[in-house]
C-alpha positions in Angstrom: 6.6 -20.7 -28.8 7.4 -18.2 -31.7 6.3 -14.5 -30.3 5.1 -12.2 -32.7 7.1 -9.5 -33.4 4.2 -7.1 -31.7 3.9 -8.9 -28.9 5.4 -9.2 -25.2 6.1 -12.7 -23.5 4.9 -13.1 -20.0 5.8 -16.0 -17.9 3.3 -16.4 -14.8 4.7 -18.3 -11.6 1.8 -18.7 -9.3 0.8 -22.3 -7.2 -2.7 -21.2 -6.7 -4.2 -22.7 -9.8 -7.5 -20.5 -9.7 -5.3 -17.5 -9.5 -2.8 -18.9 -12.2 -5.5 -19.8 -14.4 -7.0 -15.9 -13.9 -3.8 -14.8 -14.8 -3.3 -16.4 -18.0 -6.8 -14.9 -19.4 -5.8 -11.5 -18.4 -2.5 -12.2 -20.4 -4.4 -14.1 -23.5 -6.9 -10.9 -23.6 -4.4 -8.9 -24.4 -3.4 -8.6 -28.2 0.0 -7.2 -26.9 1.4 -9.9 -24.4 1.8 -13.7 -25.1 1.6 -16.2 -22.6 5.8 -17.8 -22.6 4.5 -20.1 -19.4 2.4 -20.3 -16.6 3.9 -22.9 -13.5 3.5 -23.5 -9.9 6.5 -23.6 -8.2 9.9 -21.9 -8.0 11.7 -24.7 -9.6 9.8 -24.9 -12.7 10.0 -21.0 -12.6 13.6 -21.2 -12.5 14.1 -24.1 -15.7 11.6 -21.9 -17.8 13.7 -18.7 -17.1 16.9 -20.5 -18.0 15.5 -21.3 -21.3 13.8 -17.8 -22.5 13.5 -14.7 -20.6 10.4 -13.1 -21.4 9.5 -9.5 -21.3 7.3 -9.7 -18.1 7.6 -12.2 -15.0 4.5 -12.2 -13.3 5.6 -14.4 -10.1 3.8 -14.5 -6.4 6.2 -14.4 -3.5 4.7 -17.2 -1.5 5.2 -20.5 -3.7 5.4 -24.1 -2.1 9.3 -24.6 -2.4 10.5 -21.0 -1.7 10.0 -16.9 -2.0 9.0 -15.0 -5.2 11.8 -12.4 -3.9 14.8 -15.6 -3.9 13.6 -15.9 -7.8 13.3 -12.1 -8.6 17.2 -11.6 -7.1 18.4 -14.5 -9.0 17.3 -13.3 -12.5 17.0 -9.6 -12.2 19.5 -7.6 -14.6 19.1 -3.4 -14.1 20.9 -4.0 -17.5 18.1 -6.7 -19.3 14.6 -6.1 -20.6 12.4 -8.4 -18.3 10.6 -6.7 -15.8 9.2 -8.3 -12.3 5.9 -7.8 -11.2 4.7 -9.0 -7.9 1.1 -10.3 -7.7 0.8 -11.8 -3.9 -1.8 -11.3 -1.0 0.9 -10.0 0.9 0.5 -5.8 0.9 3.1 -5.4 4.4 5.7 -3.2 4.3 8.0 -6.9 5.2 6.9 -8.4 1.9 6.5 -4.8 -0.4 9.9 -3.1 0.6 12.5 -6.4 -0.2 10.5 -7.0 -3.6 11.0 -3.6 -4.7 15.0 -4.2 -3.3 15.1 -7.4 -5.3 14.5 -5.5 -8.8 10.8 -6.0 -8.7 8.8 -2.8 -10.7 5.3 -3.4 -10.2 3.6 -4.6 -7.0 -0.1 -6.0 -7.5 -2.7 -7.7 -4.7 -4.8 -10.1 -5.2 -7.7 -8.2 -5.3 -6.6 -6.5 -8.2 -9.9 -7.6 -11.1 -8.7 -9.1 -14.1 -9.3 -6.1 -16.6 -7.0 -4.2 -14.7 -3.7 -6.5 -14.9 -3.1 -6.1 -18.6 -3.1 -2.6 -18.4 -1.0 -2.8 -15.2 1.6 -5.2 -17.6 1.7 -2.6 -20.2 2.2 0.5 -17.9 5.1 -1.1 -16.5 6.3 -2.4 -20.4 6.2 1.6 -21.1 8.2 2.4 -18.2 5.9 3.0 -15.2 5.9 1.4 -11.9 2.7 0.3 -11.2 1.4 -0.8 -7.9 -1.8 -1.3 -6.1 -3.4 2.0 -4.6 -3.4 0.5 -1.2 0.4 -0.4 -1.2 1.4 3.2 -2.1 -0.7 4.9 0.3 0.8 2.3 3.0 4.6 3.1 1.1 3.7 6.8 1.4 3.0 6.8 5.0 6.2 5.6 6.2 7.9 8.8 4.5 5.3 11.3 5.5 3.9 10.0 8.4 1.3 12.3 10.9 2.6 14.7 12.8 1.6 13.9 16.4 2.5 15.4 19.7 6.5 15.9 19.0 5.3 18.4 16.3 6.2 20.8 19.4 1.9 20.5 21.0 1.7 19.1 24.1 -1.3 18.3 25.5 -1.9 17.2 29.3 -4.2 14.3 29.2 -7.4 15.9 30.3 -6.7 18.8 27.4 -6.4 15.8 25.3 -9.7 13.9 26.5 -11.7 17.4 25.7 -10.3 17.5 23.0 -11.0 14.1 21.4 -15.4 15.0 22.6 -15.2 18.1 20.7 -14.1 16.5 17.6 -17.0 14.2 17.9 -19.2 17.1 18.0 -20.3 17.5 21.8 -20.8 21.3 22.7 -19.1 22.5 25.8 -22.0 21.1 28.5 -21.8 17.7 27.1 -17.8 17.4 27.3 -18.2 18.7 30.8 -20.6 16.5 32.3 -19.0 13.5 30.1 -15.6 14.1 32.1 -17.3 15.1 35.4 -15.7 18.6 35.5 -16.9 21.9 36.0 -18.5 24.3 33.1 -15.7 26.6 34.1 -12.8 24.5 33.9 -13.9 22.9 30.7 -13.8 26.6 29.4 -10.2 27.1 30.8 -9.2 23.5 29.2 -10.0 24.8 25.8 -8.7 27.9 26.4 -5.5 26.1 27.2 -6.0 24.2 24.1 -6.3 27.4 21.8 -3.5 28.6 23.2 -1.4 25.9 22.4 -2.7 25.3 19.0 -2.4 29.2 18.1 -5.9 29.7 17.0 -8.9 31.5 17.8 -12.1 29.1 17.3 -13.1 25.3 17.9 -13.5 24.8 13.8 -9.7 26.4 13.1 -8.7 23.7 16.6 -10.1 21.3 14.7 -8.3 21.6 11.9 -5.4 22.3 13.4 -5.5 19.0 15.7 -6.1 17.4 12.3 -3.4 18.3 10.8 -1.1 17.5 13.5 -2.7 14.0 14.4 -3.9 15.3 17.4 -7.7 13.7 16.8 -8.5 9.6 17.3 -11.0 9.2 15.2 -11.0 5.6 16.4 -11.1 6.7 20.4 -14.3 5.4 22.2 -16.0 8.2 24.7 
């Protein structure tokens, strides 16, 4: 196939022929890219790589006869034009981080709509690294994950349990009678709890304990 001299070739390796075929029209849409090849298996991938690389490998990492990643380490060159863009259902850390290691620049799921892989293709063509919004936010968290109780707070587990109702909004006579203490040592709990937090008032607690990870939101009462 003779590429214009305006446009980008994209070969698609993907064994899912609904996706594959979903694929090629958000490639065809684009006045900018050109369809090189669109196959099923990491074999095929591998003989159409040997005779062109293209400007964009579009390749899933779970293919019938091996892993996206194997393909992505074989013909990655930090020194060559093609880029690697994942498009997989797999959004783990286990699947995301040796992709990236391989040479891969863009990491795409599944649910990504049609309109928005072109654009995705050409962000990365320009020099940006896209990847789904879920992915980073995952990738993010394992550099800056919550501060919890080795932040230096350390709550006893009772401080902890009033804690956790007063987040949920209960006043002081509902957290008491929902952990079968008195009034007055529910009142010397969250004093405790102040203390240890270094503020003055349940809304400043609140977001305090937020900001260290001290609140479940998920914890059943």
């Amino acid at each position: 196939m003779v590429l214009g001299t305006s446009q980008h070739g994209v070969v698609i390796i993907e064994d899912d022929e609904h996706v594959r075929n979903y694929l090629v029209e958000a490639v065809n849409g684009h006045e900018a890219l050109s369809l090189q090849a669109a196959v099923g298996t990491l074999a095929e991938a591998r003989e159409a790589l040997k005779r062109a690389l293209p400007r964009v490998v579009l390749v899933d990492l779970g293919l019938p006869d091996g892993s996206g990643i194997d393909l992505i380490k074989a013909f990655y060159d930090p020194d060559g034009d093609t880029e690697f863009m994942v498009i997989t259902v797999f959004g783990d850390s286990s699947h995301v981080i040796p992709a990236l290691e391989a040479g891969a620049t863009g990491y795409l799921t599944k649910t990504t709509s049609m309109a928005d892989v072109a654009p995705a293709i050409m962000e990365m063509i320009a020099g940006g690294a896209p990847i789904s919004p879920a992915i980073a936010k995952k990738m993010l968290s394992r550099f800056h994950p919550a501060r919890r109780l080795d932040a230096g707070i350390h709550l006893t587990q009772k401080e902890d349990e009033v804690l956790q109702l007063l987040s949920k909004g209960y006043n002081h006579p509902e957290t008491a009678e929902l952990l079968h203490i008195s009034y007055h040592t529910l009142v010397s709990h969250v004093k405790h709890i102040y203390q240890k937090l270094a503020v003055r008032s349940r809304a400043e607690a609140m977001l305090e304990a937020t900001k260290l990870g001290l609140i479940n939101h998920h914890k059943d009462t």
